[in-house]
DRENKOL-822374 format. One record per atom (N, C-alpha, C, CB): residue in three letters; x negated, y negated, z negated. Coordinates in steps of 0.05 Angstrom, whole numbers, plus 5000, padded with zeros to 4 digits. Each point is the difference from the previous one (the first is absolute). Glycine has a CB too. Layout:
ALAXYZ ...
END
This chain:
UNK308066954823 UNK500349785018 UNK497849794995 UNK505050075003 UNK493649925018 UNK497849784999 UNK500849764993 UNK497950215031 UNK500649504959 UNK500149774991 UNK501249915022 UNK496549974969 UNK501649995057 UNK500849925022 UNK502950055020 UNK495250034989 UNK505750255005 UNK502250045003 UNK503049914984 UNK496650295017 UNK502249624957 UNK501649954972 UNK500649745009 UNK497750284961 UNK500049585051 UNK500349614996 UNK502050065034 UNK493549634968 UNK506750525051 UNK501149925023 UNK502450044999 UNK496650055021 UNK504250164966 UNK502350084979 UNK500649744980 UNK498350555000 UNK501449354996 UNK500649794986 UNK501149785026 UNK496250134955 UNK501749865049 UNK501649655025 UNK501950155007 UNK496049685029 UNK504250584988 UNK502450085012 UNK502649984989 UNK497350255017 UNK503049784953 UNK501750014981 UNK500949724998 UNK498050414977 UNK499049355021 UNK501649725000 UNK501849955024 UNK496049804976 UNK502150275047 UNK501949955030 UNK502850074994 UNK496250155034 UNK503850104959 UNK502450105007 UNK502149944973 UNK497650375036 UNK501649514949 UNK501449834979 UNK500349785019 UNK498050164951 UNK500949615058 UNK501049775013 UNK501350125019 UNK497049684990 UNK503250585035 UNK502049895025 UNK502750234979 UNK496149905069 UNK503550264915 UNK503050054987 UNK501849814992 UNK498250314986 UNK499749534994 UNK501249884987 UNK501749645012 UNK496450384967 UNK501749595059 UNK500749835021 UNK502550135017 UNK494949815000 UNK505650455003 UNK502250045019 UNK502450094982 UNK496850145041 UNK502949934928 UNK502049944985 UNK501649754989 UNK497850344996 UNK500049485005 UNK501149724991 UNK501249905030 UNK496049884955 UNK503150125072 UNK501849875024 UNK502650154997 UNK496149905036 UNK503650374956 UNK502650135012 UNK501750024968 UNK497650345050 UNK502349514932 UNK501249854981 UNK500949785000 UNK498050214986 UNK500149715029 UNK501849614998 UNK500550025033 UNK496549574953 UNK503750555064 UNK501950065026 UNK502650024980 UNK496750315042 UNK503649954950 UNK502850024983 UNK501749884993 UNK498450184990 UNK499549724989 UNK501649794973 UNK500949765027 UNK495950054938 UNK502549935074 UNK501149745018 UNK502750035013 UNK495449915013 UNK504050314993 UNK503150055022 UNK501949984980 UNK498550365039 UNK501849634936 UNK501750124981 UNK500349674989 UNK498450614989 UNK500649175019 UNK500149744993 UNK499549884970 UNK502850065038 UNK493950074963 UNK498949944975 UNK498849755013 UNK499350474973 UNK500649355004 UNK497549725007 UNK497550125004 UNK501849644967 UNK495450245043 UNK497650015004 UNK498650044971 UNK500649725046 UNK500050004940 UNK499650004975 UNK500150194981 UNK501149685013 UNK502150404989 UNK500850334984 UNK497450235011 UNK506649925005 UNK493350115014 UNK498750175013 UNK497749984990 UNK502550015036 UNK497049734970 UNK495950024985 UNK499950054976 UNK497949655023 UNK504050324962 UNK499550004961 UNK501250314996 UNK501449374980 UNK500750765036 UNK500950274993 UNK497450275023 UNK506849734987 UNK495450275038 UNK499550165004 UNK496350075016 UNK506149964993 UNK492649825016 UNK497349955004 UNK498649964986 UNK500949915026 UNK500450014946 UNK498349994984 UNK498750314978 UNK502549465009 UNK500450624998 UNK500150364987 UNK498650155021 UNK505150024976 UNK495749925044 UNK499150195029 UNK497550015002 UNK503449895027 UNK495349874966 UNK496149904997 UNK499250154976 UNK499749455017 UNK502350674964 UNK498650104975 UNK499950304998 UNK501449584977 UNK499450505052 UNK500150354997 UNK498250084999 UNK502850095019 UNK495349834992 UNK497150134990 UNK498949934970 UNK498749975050 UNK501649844944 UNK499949984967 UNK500750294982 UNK501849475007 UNK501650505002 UNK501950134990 UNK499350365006 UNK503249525007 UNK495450475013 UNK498950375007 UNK497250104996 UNK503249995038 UNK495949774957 UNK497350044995 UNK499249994962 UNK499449745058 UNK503250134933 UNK499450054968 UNK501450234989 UNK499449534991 UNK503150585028 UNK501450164989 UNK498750285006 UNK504149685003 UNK494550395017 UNK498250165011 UNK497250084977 UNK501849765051 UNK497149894936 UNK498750104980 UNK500550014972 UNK497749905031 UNK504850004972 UNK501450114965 UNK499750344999 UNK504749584996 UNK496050515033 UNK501250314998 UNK497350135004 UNK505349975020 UNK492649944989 UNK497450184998 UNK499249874969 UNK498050085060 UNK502849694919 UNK498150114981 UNK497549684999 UNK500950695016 UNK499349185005 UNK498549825001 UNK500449664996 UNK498850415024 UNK502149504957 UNK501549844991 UNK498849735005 UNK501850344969 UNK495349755025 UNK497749755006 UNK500849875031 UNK495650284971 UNK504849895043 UNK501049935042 UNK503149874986 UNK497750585049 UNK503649524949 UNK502649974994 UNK500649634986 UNK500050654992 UNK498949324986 UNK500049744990 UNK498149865014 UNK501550144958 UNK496349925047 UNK497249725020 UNK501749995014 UNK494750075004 UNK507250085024 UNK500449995022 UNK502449774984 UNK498050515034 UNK503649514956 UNK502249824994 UNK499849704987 UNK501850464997 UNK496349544991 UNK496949664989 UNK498749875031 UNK496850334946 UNK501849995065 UNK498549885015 UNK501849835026 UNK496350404983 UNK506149845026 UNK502149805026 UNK500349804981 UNK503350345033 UNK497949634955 UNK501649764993 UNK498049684988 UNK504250464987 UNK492549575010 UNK497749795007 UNK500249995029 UNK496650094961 UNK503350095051 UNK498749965029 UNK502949815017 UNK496150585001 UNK506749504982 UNK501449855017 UNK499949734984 UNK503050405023 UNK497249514962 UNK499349724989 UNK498249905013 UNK501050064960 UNK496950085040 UNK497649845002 UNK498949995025 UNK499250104959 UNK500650105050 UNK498350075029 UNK503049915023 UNK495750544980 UNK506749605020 UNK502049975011 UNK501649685008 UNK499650484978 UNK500149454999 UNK501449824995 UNK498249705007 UNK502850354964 UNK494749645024 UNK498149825010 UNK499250025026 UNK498750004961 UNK501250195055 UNK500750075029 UNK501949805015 UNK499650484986 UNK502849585003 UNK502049845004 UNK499549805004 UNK501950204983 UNK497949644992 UNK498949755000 UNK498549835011 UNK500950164979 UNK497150005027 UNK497649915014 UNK501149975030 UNK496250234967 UNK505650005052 UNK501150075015 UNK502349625012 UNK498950684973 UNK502249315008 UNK502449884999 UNK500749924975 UNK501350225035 UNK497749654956 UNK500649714964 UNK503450005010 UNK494249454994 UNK506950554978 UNK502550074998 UNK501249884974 UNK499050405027 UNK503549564976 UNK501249984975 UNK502550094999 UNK497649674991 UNK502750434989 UNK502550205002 UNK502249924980 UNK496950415014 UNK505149455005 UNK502649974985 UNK501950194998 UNK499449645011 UNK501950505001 UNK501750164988 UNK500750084974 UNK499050075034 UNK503049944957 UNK500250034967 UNK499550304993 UNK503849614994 UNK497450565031 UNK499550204987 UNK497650175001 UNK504049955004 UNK493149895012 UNK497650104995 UNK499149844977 UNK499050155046 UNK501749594951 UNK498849884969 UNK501550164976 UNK499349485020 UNK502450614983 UNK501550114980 UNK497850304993 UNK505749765019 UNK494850415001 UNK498750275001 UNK496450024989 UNK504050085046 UNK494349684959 UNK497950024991 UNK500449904977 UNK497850025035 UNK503549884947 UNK500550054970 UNK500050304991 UNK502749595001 UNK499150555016 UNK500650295003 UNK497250114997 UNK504349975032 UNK494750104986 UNK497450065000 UNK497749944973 UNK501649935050 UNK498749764948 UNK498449994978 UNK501150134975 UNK498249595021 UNK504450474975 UNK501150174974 UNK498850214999 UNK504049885000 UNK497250245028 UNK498950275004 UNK496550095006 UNK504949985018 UNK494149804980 UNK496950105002 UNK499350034965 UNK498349695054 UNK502850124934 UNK499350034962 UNK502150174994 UNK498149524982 UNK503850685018 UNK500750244995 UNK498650155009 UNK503449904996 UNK495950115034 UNK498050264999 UNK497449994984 UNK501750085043 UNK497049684959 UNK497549974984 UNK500250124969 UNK498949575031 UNK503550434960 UNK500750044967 UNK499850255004 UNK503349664981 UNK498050545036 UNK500450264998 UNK497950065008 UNK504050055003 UNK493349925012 UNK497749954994 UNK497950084982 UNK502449775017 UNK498249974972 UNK498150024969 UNK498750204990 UNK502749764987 UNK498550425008 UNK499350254981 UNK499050265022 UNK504349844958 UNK496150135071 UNK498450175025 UNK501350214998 UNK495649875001 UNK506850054986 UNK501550295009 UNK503149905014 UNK497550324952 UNK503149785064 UNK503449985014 UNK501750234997 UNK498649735035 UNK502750284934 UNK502450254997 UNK502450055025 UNK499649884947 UNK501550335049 UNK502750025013 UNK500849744997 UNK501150464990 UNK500249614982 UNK502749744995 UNK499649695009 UNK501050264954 UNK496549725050 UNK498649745005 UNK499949905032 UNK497250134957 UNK502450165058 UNK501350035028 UNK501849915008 UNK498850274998 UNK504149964981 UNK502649895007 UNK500449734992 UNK501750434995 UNK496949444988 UNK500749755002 UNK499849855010 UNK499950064981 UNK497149915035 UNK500049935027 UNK501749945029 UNK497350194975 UNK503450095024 UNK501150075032 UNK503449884982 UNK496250585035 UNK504549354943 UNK502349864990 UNK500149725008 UNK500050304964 UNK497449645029 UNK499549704999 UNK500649945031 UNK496249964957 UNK502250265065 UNK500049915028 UNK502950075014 UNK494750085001 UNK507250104987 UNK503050025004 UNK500949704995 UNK500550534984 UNK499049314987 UNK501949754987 UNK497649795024 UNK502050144927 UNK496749905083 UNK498749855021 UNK501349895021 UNK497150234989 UNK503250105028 UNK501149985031 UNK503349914992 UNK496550465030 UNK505649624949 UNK502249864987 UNK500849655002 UNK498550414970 UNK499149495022 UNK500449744992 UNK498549895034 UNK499650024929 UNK498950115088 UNK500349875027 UNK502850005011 UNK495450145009 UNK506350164987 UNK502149955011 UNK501949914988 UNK498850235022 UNK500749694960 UNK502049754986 UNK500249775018 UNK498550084954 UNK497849845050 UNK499149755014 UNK501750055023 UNK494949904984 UNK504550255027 UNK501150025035 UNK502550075002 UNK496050175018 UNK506649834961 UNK502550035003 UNK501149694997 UNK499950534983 UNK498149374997 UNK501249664992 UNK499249835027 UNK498949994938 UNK498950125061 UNK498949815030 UNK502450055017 UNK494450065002 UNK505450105009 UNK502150125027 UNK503349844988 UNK496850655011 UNK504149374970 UNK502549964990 UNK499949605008 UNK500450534953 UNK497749425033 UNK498849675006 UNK500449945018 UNK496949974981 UNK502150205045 UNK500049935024 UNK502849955018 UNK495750244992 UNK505349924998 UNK502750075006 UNK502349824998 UNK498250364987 UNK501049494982 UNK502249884987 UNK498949745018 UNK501450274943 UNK497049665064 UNK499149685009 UNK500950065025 UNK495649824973 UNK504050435051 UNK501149945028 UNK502849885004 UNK497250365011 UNK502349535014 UNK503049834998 UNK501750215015 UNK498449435003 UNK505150564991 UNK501250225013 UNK500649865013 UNK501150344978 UNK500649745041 UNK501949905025 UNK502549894993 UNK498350345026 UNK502949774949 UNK501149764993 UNK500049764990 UNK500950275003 UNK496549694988 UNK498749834994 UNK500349835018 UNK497650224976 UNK502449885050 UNK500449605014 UNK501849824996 UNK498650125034 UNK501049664964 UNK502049815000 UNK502650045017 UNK496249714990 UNK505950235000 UNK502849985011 UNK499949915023 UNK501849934964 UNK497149765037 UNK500449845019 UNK498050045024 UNK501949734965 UNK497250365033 UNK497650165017 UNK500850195021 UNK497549994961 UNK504750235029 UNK501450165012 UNK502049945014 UNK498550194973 UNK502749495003 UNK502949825028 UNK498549895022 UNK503749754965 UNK493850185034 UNK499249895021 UNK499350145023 UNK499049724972 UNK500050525018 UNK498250195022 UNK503450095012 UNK494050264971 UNK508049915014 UNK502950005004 UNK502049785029 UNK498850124941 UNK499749615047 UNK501549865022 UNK498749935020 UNK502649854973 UNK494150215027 UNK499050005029 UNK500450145016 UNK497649884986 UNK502750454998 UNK500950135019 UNK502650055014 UNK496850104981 UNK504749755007 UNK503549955007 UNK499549835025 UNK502849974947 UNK495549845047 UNK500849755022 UNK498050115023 UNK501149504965 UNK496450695027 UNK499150095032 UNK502250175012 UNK495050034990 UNK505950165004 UNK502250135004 UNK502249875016 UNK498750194960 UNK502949645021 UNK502049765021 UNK497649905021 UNK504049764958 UNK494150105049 UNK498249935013 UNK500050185034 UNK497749864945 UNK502050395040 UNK499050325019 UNK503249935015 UNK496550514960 UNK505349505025 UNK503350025015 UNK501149755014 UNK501250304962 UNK497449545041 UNK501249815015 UNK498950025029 UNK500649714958 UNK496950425044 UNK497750055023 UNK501350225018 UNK495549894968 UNK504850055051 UNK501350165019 UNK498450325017 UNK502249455003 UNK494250374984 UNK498850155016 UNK498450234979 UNK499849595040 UNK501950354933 UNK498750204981 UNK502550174989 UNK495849674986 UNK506550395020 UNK502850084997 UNK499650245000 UNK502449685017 UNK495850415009 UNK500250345004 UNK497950124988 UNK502049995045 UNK498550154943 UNK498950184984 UNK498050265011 UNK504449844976 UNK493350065013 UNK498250265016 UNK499950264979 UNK496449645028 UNK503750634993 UNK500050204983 UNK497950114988 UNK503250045021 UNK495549784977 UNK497350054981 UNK500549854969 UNK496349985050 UNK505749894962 UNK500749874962 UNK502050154986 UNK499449505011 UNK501750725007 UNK502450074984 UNK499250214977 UNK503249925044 UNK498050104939 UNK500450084969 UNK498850325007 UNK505249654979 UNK493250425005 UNK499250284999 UNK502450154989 UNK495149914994 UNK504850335011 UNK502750194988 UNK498649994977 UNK502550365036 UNK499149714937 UNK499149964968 UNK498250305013 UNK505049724952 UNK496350465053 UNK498450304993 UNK497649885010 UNK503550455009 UNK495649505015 UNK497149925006 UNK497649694995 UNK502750335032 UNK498449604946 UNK498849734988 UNK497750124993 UNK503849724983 UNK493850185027 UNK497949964984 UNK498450205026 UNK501849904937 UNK495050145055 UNK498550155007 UNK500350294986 UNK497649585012 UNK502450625003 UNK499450264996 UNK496950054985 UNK503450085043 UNK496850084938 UNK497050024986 UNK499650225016 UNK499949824948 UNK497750105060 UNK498550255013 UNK498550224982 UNK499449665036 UNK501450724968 UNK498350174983 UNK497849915007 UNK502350374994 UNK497049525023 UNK496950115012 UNK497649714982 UNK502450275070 UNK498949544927 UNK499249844980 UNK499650064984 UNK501149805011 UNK500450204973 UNK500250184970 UNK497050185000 UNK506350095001 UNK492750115018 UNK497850295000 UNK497949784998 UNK501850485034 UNK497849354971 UNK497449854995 UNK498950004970 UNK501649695039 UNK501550114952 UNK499750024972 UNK499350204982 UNK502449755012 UNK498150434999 UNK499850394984 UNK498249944997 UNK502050415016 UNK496549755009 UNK497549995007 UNK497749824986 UNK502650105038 UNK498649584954 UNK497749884989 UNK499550094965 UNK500949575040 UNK502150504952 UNK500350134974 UNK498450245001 UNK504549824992 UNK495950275021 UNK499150325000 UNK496850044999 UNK504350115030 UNK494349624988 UNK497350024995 UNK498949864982 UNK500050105036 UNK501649634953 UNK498349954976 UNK500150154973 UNK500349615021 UNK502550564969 UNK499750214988 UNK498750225003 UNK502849834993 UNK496050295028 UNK498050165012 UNK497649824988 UNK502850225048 UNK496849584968 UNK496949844982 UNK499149934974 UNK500649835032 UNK502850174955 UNK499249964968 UNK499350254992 UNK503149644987 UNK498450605018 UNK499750294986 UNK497350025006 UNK504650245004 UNK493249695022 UNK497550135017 UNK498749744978 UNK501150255067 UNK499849554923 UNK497449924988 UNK499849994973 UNK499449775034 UNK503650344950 UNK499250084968 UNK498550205003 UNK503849904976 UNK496850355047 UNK498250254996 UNK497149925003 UNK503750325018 UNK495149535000 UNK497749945008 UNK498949814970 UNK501450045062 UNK499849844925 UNK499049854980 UNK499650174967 UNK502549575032 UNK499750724973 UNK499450174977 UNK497450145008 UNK504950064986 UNK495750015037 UNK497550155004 UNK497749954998 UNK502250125018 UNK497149624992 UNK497249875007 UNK500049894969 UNK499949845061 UNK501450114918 UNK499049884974 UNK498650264987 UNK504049594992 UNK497950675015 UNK498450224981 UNK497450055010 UNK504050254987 UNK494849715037 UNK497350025008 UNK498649754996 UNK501150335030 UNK499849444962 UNK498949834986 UNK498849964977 UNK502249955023 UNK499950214961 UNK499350094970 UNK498350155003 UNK503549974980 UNK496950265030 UNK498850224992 UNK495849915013 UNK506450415006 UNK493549485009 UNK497549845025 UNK499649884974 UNK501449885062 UNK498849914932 UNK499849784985 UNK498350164968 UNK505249685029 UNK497950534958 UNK498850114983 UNK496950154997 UNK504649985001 UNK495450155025 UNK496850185011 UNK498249845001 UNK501550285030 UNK498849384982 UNK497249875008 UNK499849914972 UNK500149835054 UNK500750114928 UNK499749884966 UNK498850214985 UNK504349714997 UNK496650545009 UNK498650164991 UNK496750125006 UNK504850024996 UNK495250005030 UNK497150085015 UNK498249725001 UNK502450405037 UNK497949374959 UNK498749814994 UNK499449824969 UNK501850055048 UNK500450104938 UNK499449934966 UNK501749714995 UNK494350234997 UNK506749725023 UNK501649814988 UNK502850124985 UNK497849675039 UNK503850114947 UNK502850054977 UNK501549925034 UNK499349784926 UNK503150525061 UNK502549945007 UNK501749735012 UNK499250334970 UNK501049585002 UNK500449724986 UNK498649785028 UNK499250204936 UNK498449905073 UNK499549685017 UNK500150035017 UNK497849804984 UNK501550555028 UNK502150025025 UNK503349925014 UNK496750304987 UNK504849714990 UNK502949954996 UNK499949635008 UNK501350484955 UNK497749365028 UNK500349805007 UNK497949855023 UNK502450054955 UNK496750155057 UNK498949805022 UNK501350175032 UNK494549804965 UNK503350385037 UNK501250165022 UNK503450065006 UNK495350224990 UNK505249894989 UNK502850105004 UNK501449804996 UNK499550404988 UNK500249404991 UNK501849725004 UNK500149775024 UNK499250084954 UNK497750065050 UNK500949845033 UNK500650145027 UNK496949684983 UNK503150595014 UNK500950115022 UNK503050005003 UNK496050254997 UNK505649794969 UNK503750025002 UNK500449745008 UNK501650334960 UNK496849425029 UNK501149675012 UNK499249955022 UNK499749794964 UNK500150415057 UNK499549885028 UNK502749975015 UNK495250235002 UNK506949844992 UNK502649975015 UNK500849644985 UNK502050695005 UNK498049354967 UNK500149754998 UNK498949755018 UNK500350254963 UNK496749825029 UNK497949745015 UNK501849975038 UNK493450204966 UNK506350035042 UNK501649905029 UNK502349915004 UNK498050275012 UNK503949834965 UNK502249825003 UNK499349724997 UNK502650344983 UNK497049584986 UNK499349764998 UNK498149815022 UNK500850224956 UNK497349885056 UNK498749865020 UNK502149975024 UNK495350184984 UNK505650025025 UNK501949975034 UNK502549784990 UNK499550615025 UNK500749374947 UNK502649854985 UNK499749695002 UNK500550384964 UNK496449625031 UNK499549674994 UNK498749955034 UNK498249974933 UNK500650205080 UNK499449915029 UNK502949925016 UNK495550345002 UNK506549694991 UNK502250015015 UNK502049794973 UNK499050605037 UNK499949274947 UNK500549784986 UNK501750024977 UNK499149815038 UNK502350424955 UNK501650114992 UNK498550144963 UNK502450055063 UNK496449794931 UNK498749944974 UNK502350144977 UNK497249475019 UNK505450454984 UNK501150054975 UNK499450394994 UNK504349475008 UNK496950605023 UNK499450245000 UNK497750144991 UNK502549915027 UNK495350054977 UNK497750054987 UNK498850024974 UNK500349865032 UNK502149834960 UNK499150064966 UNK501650154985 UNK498349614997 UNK504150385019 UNK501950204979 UNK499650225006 UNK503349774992 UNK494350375032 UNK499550294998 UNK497950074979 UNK501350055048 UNK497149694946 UNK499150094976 UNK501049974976 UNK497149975022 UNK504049894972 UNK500949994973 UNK502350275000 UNK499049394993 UNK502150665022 UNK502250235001 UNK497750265003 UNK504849705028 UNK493250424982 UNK498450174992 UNK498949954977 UNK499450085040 UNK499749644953 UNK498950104965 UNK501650154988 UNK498149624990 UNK504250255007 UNK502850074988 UNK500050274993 UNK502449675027 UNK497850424990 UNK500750325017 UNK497750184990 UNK502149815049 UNK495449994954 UNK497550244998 UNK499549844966 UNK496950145067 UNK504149794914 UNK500350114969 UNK501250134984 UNK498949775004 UNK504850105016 UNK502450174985 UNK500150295013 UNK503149554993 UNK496450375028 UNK500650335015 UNK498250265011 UNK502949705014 UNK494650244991 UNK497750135007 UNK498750064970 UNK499549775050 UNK500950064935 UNK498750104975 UNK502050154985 UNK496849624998 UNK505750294996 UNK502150144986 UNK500050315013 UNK503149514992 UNK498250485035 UNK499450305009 UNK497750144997 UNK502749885029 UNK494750034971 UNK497550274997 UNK500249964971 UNK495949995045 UNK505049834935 UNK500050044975 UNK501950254993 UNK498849514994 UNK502950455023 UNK503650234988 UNK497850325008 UNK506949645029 UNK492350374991 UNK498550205015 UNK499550144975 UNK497849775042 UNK499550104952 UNK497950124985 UNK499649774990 UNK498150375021 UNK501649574946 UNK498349794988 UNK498050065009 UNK501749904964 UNK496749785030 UNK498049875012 UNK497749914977 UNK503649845039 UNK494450244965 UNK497649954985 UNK498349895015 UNK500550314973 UNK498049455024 UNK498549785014 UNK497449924992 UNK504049875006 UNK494050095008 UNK497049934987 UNK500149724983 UNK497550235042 UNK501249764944 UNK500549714977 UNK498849775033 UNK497750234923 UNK501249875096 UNK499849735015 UNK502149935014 UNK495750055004 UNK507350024986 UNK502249825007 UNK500449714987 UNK502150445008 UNK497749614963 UNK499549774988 UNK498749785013 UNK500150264969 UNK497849795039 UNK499349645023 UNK501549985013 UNK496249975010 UNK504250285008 UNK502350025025 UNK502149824997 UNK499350465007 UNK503149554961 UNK500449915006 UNK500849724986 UNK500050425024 UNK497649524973 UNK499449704993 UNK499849855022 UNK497650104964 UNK501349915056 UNK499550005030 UNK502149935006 UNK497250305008 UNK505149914992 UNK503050045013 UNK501149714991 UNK501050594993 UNK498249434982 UNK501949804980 UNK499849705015 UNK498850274949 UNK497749735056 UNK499749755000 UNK501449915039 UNK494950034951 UNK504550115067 UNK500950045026 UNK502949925002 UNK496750355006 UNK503949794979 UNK503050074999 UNK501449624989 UNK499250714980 UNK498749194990 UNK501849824992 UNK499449705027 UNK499950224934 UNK497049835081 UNK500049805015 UNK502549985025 UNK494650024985 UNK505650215022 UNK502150085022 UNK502149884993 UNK498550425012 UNK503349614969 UNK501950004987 UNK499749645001 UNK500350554971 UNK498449275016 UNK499949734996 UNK500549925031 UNK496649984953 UNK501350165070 UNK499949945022 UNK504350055016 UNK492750174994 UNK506949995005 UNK502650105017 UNK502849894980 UNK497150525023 UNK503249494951 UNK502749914986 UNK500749704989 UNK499550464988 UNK498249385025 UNK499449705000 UNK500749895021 UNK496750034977 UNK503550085036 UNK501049915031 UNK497549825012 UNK505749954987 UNK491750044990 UNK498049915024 UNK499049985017 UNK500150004986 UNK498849885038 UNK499050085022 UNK496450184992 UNK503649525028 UNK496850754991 UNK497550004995 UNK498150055021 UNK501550104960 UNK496349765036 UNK498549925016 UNK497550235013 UNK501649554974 UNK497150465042 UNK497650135007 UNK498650034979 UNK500049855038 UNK498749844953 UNK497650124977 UNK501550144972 UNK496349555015 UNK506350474976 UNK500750214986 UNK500450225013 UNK501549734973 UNK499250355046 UNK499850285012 UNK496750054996 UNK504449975039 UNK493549964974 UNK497749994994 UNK498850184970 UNK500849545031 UNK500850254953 UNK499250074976 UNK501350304984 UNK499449455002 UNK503150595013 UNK501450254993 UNK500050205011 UNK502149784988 UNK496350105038 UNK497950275008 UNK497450144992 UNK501949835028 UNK497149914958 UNK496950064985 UNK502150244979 UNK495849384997 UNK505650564988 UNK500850094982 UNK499950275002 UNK502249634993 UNK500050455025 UNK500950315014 UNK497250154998 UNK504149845041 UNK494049984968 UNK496550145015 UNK499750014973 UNK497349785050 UNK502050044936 UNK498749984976 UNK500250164981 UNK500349655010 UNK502550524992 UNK501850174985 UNK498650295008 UNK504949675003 UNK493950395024 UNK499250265002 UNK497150004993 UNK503450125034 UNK494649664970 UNK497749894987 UNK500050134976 UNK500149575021 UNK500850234966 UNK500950124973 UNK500650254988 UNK501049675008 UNK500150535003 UNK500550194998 UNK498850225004 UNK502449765004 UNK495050105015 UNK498650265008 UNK497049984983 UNK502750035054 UNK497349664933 UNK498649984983 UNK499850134969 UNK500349675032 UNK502450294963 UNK501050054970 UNK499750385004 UNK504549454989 
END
């Protein structure tokens, strides 16, 4: 296979990583919605996991060929590009400040979880057991959200007011208005007779009849967004293994490492579902969403994309992770000050956390 055929093979693989991984994430948070998940929930769980399937198929794809270098850059490299490039996007997009407790809470999360993975790190190697510990850590993760979202929901609950809750006297009053319209109605000679449009429904026929034919809509809309999720995991497994495998060929026939293919190309081809979320998120003002799809993909793409290609096959890594992820560290701790401070942040820090993201593949292609 020619070069030229190798690199077109490649974009096709990114393409078809963004519209998979774009028609898995709508026809995920269609779902979760109907099923009366918050927006919020949705951006930090399931859009934020749903944005990381290509992460997630594209490292597990190169755990199992053997290529560990794609496997770890790709999981360093997404997770700069969403800090930095993604996120300063944002910013620049729409200056924000993000209150919610449970995104200030979760980028603590993140920053834990970026210095555990960096530890397991260190030494350029990722064992089994070190895997399972991982994909443990990202189980006691998604746990302690639904902790969050059972207390929340319970919160909510306990503060609505019930119906018995109204006042007593509230009910004598509404009670004796309607007594005295009543006597009122009966003294009137010309309101006595009774039209048969007021009279009492038979009990058997109270209410509206549900129509089947209503109901087939609903199927129908089930039926195709589960049709769209199944058509875009397949389209997002598929198109990552010709990613890898494209990606692997052009590093090779040009003399470049593995290693810097992984974190540039391929880390920015799996974060393209991200970047569109996040952009259509903050154009439509809805900021919180945005950030908790990144911080919920970091998440995801240390505990879980790395844990699983670790369980796979251990992982052996070029010593130029070590900058990598110094880099990470430092991205990671500005993000973290930015988003769990509740500061506002402004354009010229997006600016700057975009130099970063750039600065990060600069760098990389230097070193």
């Amino acid at each position: 296979m020619s070069t030229l055929v190798t690199v077109v093979a490649l974009l096709g693989a990114a393409i078809g990583l963004w519209l998979g991984a774009r028609w898995l994430v709508a026809a995920a948070t269609n779902i979760a919605s109907a099923a009366g998940i918050s927006p919020l929930v949705i951006g930090l769980t399931v859009v934020a996991f749903g944005t990381s399937a290509p992460e997630l198929a594209v490292s597990a794809v190169a755990a199992f060929e053997g290529t560990g270098d794609v496997a770890v850059g790709n999981v360093v490299g997404s997770n700069v590009f969403n800090l930095g490039v993604i996120l300063g996007i944002v910013a620049i997009l729409a200056p924000f400040r993000v209150t919610e407790t449970m995104i200030r809470r979760d980028a603590l999360a993140l920053a834990a979880a970026t210095v555990i993975a960096a530890g397991v790190l260190t030494n350029r190697v990722v064992s089994r057991p070190e895997g399972a510990l991982l994909l443990v850590l990202l189980i006691a993760y998604l746990g302690a959200i639904g902790v969050e979202i059972r207390r929340t929901t319970e919160d909510e609950t306990a503060t609505a007011p019930a119906a018995s809750d109204v006042p007593s006297q509230t009910r004598d009053n509404t009670v004796g208005a309607a007594e005295s319209e009543r006597s009122t109605s009966g003294s009137n000679p010309d309101t006595t007779t009774a039209d048969p449009r007021d009279r009492q429904t038979p009990p058997g026929r109270q209410g509206p009849r549900q129509d089947p034919k209503r109901e087939q809509p609903r199927s129908l809309h089930r039926s195709y967004e589960s049709a769209r999720f199944l058509v875009g995991l397949l389209l997002v497994i598929g198109s990552s293994r010709l990613l890898v495998d494209s990606a692997t060929t052009i590093a090779l026939s040009i003399g470049l490492s593995t290693w810097l293919i992984g974190v540039t190309v391929v880390a920015a081809g799996t974060s393209l579902p991200e970047l569109v979320t996040a952009v259509v998120a903050a154009r439509r003002g809805d900021v919180s969403i945005a950030a908790g799809n990144v911080i919920g993909s970091n998440v995801f793409n240390l505990f879980g994309v790395l844990g699983l290609a670790a369980t796979i096959r251990p992982l052996a890594v070029d010593p130029a992770v070590l900058p990598g992820l110094a880099w990470l560290l430092v991205v990671t701790l500005v993000a973290t000050v930015l988003l769990a401070t509740g500061r506002r942040v402004n354009r010229l820090e997006g600016v700057l956390l975009l130099a970063v993201g750039v600065g990060y593949w600069v760098g990389s292609a230097i070193v």
